[in-house]
C-alpha positions in Angstrom: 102.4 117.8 94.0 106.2 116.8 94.7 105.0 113.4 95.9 102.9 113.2 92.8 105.8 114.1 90.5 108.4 111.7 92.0 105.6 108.6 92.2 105.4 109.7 88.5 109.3 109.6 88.2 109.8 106.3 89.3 107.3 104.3 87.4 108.5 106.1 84.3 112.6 104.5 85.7 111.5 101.7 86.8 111.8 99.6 83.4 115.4 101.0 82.8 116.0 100.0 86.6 115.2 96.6 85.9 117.3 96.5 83.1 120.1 98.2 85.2 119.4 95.2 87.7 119.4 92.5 85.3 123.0 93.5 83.8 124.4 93.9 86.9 122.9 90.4 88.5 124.2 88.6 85.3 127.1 90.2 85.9 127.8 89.4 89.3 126.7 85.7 88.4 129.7 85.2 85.9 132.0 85.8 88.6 130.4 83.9 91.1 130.4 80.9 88.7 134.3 81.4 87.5 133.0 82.3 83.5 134.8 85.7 84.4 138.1 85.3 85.5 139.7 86.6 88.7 143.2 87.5 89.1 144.7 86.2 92.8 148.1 88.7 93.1 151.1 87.6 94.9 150.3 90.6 96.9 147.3 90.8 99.7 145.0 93.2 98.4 142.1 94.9 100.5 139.2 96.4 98.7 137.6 99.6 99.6 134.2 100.4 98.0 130.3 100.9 98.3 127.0 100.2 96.5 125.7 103.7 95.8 127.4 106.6 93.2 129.5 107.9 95.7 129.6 110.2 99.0 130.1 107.5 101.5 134.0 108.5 102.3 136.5 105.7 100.5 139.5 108.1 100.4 139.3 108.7 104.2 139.0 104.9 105.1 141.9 104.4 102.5 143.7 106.9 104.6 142.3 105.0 107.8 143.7 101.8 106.6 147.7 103.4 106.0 147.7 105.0 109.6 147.2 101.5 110.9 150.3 100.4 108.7 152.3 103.9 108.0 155.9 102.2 108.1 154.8 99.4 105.5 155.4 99.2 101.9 151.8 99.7 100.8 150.3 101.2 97.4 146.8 102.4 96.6 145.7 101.8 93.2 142.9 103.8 92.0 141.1 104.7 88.2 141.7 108.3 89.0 138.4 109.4 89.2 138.0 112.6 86.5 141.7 112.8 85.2 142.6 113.6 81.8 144.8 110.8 81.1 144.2 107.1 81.0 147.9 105.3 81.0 149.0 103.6 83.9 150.8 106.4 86.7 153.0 106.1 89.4 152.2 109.6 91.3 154.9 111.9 92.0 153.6 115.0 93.0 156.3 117.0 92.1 155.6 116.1 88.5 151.6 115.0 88.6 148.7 117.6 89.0 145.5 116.5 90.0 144.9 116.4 86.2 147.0 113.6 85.8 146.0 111.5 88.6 142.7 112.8 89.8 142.0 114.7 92.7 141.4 111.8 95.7 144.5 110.1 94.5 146.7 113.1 94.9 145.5 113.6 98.3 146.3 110.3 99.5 149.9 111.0 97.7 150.3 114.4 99.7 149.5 112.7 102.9 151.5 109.7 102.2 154.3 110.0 99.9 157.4 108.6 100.7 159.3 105.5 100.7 157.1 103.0 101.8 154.1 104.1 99.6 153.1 104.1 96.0 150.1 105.2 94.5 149.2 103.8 91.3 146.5 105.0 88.8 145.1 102.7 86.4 141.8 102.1 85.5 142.7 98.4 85.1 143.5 97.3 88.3 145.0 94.0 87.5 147.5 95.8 85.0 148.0 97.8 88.2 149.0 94.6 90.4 151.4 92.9 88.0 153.1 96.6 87.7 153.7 96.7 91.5 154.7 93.0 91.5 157.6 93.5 88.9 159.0 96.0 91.4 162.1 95.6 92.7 161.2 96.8 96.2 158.3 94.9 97.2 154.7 95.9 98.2 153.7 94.2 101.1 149.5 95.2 101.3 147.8 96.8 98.1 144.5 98.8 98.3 142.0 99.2 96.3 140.6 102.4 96.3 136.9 101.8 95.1 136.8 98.7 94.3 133.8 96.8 95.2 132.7 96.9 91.6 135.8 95.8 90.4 136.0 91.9 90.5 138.2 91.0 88.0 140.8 91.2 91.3 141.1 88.8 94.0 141.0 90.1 97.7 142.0 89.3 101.1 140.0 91.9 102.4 136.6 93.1 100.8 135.1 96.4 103.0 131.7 97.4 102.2 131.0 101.5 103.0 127.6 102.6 103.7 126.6 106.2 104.8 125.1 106.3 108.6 122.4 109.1 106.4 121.7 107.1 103.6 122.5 103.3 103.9 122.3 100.8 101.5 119.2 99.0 102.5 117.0 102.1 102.1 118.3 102.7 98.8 117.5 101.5 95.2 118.9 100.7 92.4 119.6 103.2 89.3 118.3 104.9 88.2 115.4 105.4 90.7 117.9 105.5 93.3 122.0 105.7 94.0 122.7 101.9 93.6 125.3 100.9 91.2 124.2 96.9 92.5 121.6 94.9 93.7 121.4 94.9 97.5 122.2 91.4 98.2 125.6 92.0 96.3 126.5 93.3 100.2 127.1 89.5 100.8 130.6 89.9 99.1 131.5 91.6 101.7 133.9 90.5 104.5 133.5 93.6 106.7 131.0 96.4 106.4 131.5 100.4 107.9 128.9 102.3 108.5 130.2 105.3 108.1 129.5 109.6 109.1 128.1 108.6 112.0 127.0 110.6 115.1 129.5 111.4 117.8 127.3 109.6 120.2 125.6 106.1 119.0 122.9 104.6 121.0 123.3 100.6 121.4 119.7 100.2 120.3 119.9 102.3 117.2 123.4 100.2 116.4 121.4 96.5 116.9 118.8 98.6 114.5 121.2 99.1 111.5 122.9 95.7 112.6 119.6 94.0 111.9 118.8 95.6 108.6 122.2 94.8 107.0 121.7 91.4 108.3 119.1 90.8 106.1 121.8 91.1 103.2 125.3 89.8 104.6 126.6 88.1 107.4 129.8 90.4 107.4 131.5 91.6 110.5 130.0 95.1 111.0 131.8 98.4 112.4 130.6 102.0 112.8 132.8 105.1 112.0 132.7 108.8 112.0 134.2 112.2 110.7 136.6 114.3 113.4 137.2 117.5 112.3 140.4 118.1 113.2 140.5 121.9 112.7 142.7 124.4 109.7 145.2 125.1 107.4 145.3 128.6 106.1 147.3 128.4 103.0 148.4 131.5 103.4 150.8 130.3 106.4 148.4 133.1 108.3 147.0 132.7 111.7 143.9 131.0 111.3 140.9 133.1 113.0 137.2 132.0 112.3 135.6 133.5 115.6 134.1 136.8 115.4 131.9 138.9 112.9 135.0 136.9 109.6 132.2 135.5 107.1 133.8 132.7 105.1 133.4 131.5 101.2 132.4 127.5 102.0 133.4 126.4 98.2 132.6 122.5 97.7 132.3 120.0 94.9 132.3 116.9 97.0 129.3 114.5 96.8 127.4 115.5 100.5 128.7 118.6 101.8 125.7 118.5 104.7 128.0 117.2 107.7 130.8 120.1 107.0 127.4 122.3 107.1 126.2 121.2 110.2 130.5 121.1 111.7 130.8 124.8 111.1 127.1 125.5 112.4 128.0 124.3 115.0 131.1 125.8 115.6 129.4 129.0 114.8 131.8 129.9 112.0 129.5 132.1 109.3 130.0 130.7 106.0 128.1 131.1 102.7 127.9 128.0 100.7 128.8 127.2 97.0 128.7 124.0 95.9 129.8 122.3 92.6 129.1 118.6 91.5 131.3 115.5 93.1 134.7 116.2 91.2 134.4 119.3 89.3 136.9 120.1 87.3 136.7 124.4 87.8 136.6 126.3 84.6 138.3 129.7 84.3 135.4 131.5 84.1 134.4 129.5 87.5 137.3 130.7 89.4 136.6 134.4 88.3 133.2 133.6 89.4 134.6 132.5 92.8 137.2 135.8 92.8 134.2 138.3 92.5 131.5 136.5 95.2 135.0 136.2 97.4 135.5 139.6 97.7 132.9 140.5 100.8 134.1 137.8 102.7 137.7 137.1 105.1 138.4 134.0 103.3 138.1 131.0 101.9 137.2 127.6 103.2 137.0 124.3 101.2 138.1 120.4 101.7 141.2 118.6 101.4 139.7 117.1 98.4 139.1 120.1 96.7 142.1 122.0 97.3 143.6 119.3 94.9 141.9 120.6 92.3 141.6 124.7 93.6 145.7 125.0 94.0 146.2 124.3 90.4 144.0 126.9 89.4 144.4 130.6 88.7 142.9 131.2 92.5 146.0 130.8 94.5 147.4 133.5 92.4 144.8 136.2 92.2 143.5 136.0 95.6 144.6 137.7 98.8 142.2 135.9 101.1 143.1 133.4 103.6 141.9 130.1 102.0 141.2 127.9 104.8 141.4 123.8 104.4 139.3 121.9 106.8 140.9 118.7 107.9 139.3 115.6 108.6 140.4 112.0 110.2 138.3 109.1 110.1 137.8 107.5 113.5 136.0 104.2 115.1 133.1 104.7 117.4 134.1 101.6 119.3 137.8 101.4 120.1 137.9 97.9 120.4 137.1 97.7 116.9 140.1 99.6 116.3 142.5 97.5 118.0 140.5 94.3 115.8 140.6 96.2 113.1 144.6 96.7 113.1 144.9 93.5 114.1 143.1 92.1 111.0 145.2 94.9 108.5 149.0 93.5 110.7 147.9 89.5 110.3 147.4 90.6 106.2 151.0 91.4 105.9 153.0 89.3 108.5 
């Protein structure tokens, strides 16, 4: 009956997909044949982005791509997914809230604030550009934090993101599947991550997804996965998850499966409650959260959501430990690293 139902789905979608694929092919066309205009900064800009709706891990590579190049004057610009205001912002979190900026940007800005880093919001991301170039200190690398969709800017650098569980090529196009474009808009790419993949990565299954993205771009492909890299109690606690402690898992982040199977198997006992990619938590939400808390030892969420969580009535009414789970985006293969650097260091030198 399922299989029925979602047969019956799809052929109901599939003129509004073809619609969906016709806009954005003609779309893609006027770029590729200079009607719409592309703006070349004075700046080299890299461009993070993916295909599908979301989920595939842009903020972490972002974060991957400043660790390479921590002392450099870099910026991020990003739309701000989900805040409440639309003027151009220079993030300050002493002054922004998550509100302002949206919740990914202000992690990047906790991570990285300081005096060789900016983080612009701005919907428009060449309005975003000529701000940073009018700058008396100069930016030496701009990135573009979901931008593959964005072509109204010129790049140096265009990375392509596709989830290890879910990549593009298996995918289709909106609304039958996740695809904001056509598959064979992956030849724009210049480099393409595979990314949340398995600790250990056969050769054979790598030639596999190697051969299937081939079929769509000729772009230099790299694999990449998730370390956990352990807690933060916010509390300033000691942070204790062995034992009989059950935790409060609260997520809205697009696939919360891999922190599922990371505190499986860590055998941490956690009952889950998940919100959409985003969420913006109402106040009767967080008294929701207070009340189904109250059995448990703590709290655990993401990076991501704290952003949204500490500027919430929950910090506040809440004596529970509320545990952030830290993640860092590594290369399977270190010598793709070290290329990888090397292609980030030749941008700005």
């Amino acid at each position: 009956m399922y299989f029925r139902k979602m047969i019956l789905l799809k052929i109901i979608t599939s003129p509004l997909a073809l619609i969906y694929w016709l806009l954005a092919s003609s779309r893609n066309a006027l770029f590729r044949w200079g009607i719409l205009q592309q703006y070349k900064s004075s700046i080299p800009v890299i461009s993070i982005g993916n295909l599908c709706m979301g989920g595939s891990g842009k903020t972490p590579h972002v974060a991957l791509i400043l660790e390479q190049i921590y002392s450099t004057n870099t910026a991020v610009i990003s739309r701000g997914y989900g805040r409440k205001t639309k003027v151009l912002i220079e993030g300050n979190s002493k002054v922004h809230t998550s509100k302002d900026i949206g919740d990914e940007p202000m992690e990047l800005l906790k991570k990285f604030e300081g005096p060789t880093f900016k983080m612009i919001v701005d919907g428009n991301r060449k309005n975003g550009l000529k701000y940073l170039e009018k700058q008396p200190k100069k930016t030496k690398l701009v990135i573009l934090d979901d931008g593959f969709q964005h072509q109204y800017v010129k790049r140096d650098l265009n990375i392509l993101l596709t989830d290890f569980n879910q990549p593009f090529y298996n995918d289709c196009i909106l609304p039958i599947g996740q695809l904001r474009e056509p598959k064979k808009e992956a030849q724009r790419a210049d480099l393409i991550m595979v990314t949340k993949c398995p600790e250990e990565l056969p050769i054979e299954l790598k030639n596999k997804f190697k051969q299937h993205i081939a079929l769509y771009s000729s772009a230099k492909i790299v694999f990449t996965k998730i370390t956990y890299q352990g807690f933060e109690n916010k509390r300033k606690g000691a942070i204790t998850t062995e034992g009989n402690k059950k935790f409060l898992l609260v997520t809205s982040i697009a696939n919360p499966k891999p922190i599922y199977q990371h505190l499986n198997e860590k055998k941490i006992h956690y009952s889950p409650k998940r919100y959409r990619d985003h969420h913006n938590f109402t106040k009767k939400e967080i008294e929701d959260i207070l009340r189904q808390s109250r059995p448990f030892d703590g709290i655990i969420t993401t990076e991501k959501d704290w952003m949204r969580l500490k500027d919430t009535a929950l910090v506040n009414a809440i004596s529970l430990d509320i545990l952030i789970l830290k993640i860092k985006i590594e290369f399977i293969d270190s010598k793709d690293q070290i290329q990888f650097k090397e292609h980030i260091s030749a941008l700005i030198n």
